[in-house]
C-alpha positions as CSV (number, residue, x, y, z in Angstrom):
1,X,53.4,15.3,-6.5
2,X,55.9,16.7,-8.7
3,X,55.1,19.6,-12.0
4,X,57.4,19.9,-14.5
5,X,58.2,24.1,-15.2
6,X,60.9,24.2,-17.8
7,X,62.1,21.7,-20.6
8,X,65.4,22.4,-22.4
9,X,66.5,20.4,-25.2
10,X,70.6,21.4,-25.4
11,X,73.8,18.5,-26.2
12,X,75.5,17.3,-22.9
13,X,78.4,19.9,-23.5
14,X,76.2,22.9,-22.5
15,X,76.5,21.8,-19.1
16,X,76.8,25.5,-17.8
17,X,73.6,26.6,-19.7
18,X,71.6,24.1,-17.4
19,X,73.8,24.8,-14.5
20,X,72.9,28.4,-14.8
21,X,68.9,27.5,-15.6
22,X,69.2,25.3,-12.4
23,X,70.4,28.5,-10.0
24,X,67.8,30.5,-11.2
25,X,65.2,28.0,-10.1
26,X,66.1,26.6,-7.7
27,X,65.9,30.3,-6.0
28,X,62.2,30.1,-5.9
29,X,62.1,26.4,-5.6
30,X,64.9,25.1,-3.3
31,X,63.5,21.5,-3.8
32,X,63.6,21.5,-7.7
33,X,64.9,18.5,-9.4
34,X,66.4,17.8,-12.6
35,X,65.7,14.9,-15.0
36,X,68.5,14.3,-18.2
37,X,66.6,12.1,-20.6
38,X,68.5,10.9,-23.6
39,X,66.8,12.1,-26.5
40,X,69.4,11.4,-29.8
41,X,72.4,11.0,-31.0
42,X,74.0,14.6,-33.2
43,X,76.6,12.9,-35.7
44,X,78.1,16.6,-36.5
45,X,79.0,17.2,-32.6
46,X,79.1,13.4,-32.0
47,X,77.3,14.4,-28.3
48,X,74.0,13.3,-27.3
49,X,71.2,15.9,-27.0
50,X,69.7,15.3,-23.8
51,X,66.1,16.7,-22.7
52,X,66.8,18.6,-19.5
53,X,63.4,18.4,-17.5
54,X,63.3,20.5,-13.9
55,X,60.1,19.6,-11.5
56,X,59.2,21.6,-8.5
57,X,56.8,19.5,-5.8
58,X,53.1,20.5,-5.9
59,X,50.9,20.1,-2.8
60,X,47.7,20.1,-5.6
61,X,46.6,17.3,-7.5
62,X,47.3,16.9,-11.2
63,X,44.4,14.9,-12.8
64,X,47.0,14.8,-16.1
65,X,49.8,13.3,-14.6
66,X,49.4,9.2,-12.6
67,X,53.2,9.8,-11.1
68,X,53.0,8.7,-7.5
69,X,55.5,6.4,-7.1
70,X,58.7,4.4,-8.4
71,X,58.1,2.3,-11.2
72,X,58.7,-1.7,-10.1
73,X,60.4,-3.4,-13.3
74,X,58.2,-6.2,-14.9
75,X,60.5,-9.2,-15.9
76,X,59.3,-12.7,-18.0
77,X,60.8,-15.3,-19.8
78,X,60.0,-14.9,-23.7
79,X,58.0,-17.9,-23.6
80,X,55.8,-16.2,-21.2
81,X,55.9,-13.1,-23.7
82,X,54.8,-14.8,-26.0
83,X,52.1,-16.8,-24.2
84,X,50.7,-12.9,-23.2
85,X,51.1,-11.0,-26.1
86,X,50.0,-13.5,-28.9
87,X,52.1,-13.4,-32.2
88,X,51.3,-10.0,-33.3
89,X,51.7,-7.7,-30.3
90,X,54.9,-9.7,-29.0
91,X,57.1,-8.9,-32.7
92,X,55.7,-5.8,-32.0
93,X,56.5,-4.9,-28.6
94,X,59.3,-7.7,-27.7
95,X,60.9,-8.0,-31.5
96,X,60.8,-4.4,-31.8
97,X,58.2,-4.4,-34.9
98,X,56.4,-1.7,-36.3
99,X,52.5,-2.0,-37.2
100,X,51.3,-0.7,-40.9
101,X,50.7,3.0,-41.2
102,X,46.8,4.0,-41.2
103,X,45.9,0.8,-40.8
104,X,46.2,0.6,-36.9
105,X,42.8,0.8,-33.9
106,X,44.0,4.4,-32.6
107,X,45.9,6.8,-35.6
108,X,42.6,8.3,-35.9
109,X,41.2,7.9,-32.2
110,X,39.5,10.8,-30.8
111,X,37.8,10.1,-27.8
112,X,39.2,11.3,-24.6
113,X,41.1,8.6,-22.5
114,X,44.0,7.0,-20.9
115,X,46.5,4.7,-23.3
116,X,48.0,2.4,-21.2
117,X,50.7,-0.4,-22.2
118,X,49.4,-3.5,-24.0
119,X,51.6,-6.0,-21.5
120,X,51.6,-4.4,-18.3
121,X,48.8,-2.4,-17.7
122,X,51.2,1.1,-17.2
123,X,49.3,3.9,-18.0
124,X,51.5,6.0,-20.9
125,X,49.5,9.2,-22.6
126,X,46.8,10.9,-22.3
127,X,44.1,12.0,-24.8
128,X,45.0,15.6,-24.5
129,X,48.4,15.0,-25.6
130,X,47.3,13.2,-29.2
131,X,47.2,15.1,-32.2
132,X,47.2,14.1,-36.1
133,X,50.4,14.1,-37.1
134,X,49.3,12.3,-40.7
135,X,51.8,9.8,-40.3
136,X,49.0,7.1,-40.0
137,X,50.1,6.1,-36.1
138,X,48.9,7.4,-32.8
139,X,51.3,10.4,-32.2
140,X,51.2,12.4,-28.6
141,X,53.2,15.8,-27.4
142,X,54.7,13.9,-24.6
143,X,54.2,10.8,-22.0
144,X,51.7,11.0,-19.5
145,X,54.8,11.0,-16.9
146,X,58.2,11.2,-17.8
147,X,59.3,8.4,-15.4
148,X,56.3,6.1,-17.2
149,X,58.4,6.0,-20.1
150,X,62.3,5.2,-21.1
151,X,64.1,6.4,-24.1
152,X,67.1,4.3,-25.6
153,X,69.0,4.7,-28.9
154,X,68.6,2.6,-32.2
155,X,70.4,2.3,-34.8
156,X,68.7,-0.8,-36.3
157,X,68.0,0.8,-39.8
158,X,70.5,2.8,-41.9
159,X,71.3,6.7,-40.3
160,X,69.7,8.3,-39.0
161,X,69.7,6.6,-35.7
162,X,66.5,7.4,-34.4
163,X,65.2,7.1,-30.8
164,X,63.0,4.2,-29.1
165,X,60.4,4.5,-26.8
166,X,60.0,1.7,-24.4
167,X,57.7,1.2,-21.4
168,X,59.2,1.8,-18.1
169,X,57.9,-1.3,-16.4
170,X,58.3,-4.5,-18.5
171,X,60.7,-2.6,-21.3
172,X,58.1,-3.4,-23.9
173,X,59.0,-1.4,-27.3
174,X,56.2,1.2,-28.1
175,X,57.8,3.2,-30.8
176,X,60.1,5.8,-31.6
177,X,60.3,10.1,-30.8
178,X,60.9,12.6,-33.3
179,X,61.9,16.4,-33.0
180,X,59.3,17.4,-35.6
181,X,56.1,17.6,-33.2
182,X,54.2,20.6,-32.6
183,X,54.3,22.9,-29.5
184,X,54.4,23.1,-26.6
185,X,56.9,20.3,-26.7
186,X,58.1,20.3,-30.1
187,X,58.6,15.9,-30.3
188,X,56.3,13.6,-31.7
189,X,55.8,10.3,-30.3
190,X,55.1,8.0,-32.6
191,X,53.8,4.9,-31.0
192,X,52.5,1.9,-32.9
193,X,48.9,1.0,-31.8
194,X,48.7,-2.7,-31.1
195,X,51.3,-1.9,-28.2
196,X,48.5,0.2,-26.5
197,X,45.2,-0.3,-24.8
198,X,42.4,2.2,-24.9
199,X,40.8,3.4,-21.8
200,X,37.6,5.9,-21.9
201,X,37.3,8.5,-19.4
């Protein structure tokens, strides 16, 4: 098992910044690794800011984290989509669709729990990482593993682009992430609710 110990949000041309964040680490913790996740296109440097994430293994369980191995890719015909999802859920999640603000099953959800993926089951955020982010849709800190989830660009509606959220098994669209979340991660993401089923814990 695997802990992430520093997150740095910096565009690709810092490279020596994360070089020199890298050395200092990996001191400590020769086996750290280093994840680069794409998080959004900057039109003024025209570079993409990346989020540099560094984990260090961990011999002691993490009841937060459900990382424990590669993700197998989930692949189906649209037909077959369709024939899963029903109308609704497969605009939303195959389409890329967006549900209705405030009028969604968890934008107000308290109850502690996992949220897994509506078509394949993946388990995607945690409870602990929700907060109200009076946008009207279910909106967490970060993903319950950072592998769990992928992030692509999208430039579907005029700029901004903004950045997708997809699931890391059967590419199902989830939502987007935004920069304007609250700490300790400072992104938001926004996922729509009918792409996300509700466990209890």
């Amino acid at each position: 098992m695997e802990n992430l110990i520093i997150k740095l949000r910096l565009p690709s041309w810092q490279n020596a910044k994360i070089a020199d964040a890298g050395k200092r680490i990996k001191r400590d913790n020769p086996e750290t690794k280093l994840q680069a996740i794409p998080f959004k296109y900057c039109e003024e440097t025209r570079h993409f800011l990346f989020t540099y994430l560094f984990y260090i293994k961990d011999t002691q369980p993490n009841n937060h984290s459900s990382k424990t191995k590669m993700i197998e890719k989930i692949h189906k015909t649209d037909e077959e989509w369709k024939k899963l999802l029903g109308p609704e859920r497969y605009i939303a999640m195959r389409e890329n669709g967006t549900e209705p603000a405030f009028k969604n099953a968890y934008w107000n959800n308290e109850e502690a729990g996992i949220y897994h993926c509506a078509a394949c089951d993946l388990p995607l955020f945690h409870s602990e990482d929700k907060f109200n982010s009076h946008t009207g849709w279910p909106s967490f800190t970060q993903p319950i593993a950072a592998d769990h989830v992928e992030l692509h660009k999208d430039c579907s509606l005029p700029d901004p682009c903004r950045t997708a959220v997809s699931c890391a098994r059967c590419e199902s669209h989830l939502g987007h992430v935004f920069d304007d979340g609250p700490e300790p991660t400072g992104e938001r993401f926004c996922m729509n609710s009918i792409a996300l089923n509700f466990e209890k814990i």
